[in-house]
C-alpha positions in Angstrom: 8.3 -55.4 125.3 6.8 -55.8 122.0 6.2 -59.6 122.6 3.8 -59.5 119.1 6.6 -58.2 117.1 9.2 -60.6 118.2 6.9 -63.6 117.4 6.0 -62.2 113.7 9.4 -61.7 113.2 10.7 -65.3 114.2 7.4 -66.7 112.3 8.5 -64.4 109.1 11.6 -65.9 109.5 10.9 -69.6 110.2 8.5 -69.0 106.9 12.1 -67.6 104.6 14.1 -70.3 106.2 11.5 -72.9 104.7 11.8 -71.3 101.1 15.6 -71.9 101.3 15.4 -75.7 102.1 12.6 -76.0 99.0 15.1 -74.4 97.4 17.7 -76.9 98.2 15.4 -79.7 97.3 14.4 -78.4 94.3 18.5 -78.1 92.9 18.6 -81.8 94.0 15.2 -83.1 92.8 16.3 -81.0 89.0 19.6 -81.2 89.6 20.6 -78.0 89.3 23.6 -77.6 90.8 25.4 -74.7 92.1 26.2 -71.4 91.0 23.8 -72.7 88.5 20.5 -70.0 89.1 18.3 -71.6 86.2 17.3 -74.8 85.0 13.5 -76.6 85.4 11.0 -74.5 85.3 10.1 -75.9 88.9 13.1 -75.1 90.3 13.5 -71.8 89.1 9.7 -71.1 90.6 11.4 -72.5 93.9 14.2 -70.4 93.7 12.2 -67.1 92.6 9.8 -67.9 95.5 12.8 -67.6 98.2 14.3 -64.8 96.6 11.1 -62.5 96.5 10.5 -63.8 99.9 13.5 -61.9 101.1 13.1 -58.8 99.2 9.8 -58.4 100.9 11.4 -59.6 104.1 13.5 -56.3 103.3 10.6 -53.7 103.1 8.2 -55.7 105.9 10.2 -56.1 109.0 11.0 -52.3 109.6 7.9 -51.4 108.8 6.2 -53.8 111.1 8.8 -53.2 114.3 7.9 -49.2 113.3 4.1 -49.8 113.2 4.2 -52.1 117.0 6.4 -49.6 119.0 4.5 -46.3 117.6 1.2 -47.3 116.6 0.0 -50.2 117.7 1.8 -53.1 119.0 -1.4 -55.5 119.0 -2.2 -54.3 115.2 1.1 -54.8 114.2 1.0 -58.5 115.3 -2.5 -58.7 113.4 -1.2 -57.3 110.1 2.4 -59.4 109.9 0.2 -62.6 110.6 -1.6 -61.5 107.3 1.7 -60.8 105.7 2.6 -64.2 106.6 -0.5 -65.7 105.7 -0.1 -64.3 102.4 3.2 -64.6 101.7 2.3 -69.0 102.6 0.0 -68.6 99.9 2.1 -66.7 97.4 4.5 -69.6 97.5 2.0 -72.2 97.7 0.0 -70.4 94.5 3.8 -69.9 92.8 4.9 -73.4 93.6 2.1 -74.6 91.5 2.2 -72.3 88.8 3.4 -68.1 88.3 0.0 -67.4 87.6 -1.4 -68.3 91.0 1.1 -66.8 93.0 -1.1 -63.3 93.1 -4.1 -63.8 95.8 -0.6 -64.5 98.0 1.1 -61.4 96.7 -2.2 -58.9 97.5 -2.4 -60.2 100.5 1.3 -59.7 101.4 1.1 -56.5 99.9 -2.3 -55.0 101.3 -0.4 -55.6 104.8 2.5 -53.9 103.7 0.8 -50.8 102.7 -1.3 -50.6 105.6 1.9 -51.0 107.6 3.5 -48.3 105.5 0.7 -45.9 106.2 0.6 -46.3 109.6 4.0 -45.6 109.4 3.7 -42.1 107.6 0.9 -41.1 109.1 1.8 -41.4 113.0 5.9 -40.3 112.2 4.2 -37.4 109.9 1.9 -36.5 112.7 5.0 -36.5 115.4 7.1 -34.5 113.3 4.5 -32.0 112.7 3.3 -31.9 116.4 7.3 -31.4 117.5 7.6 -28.8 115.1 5.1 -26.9 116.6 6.4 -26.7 119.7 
């Protein structure tokens, strides 16, 4: 059923969809206007905040659906709610200023990797198991 998944997922997504409408405030509040991608120093930290928000998005949500349905579906709940967490405070930290965006971005990035080598580990030790058959 993968219930866990499906909730990061929507959460992850909820948290992206907030980025966007910062983003959205922040063109108005600097007026920088579209196709415009630069301006204010504030809104270009808005706008970099969205857009690493979905390249991680990118590397985090296969990984996470990978890690539930093959590893562990209740550990794969517990690390995307510490990707989220730290993806909150990486915009938060960025928001404020570039240089405190990176407690967020070890955060995000610890749960990553563990998801990634979860990933490797249990796919590596299925391929090898069926190869020995």
């Amino acid at each position: 059923m993968l219930l866990g998944a499906s909730i990061i997922t929507v959460s992850a997504l909820l948290v992206y969809f907030v980025t966007i409408i910062n983003v959205g405030r922040a063109r108005v509040k600097y007026n920088v206007m579209p196709p415009a991608m630069s301006g204010e120093p504030n809104f270009e930290r808005a706008l970099r905040v969205q857009e690493n928000m979905l390249e991680q998005l990118i590397f985090f949500l296969p990984l996470m659906w990978i890690f539930s349905y093959y590893v562990s579906e209740l550990w794969g709940a517990i690390l995307g709610g510490i990707w989220i967490l730290g993806r909150v405070l990486y915009a938060w930290g960025y928001y404020q200023e570039a240089k405190k965006r990176a407690l967020g971005f070890g955060i995000s990035s610890f749960s990553s990797m563990s998801l990634l080598l979860g990933c490797l580990i249990t796919l590596g030790m299925s391929v090898i198991k069926t190869i020995n058959y």
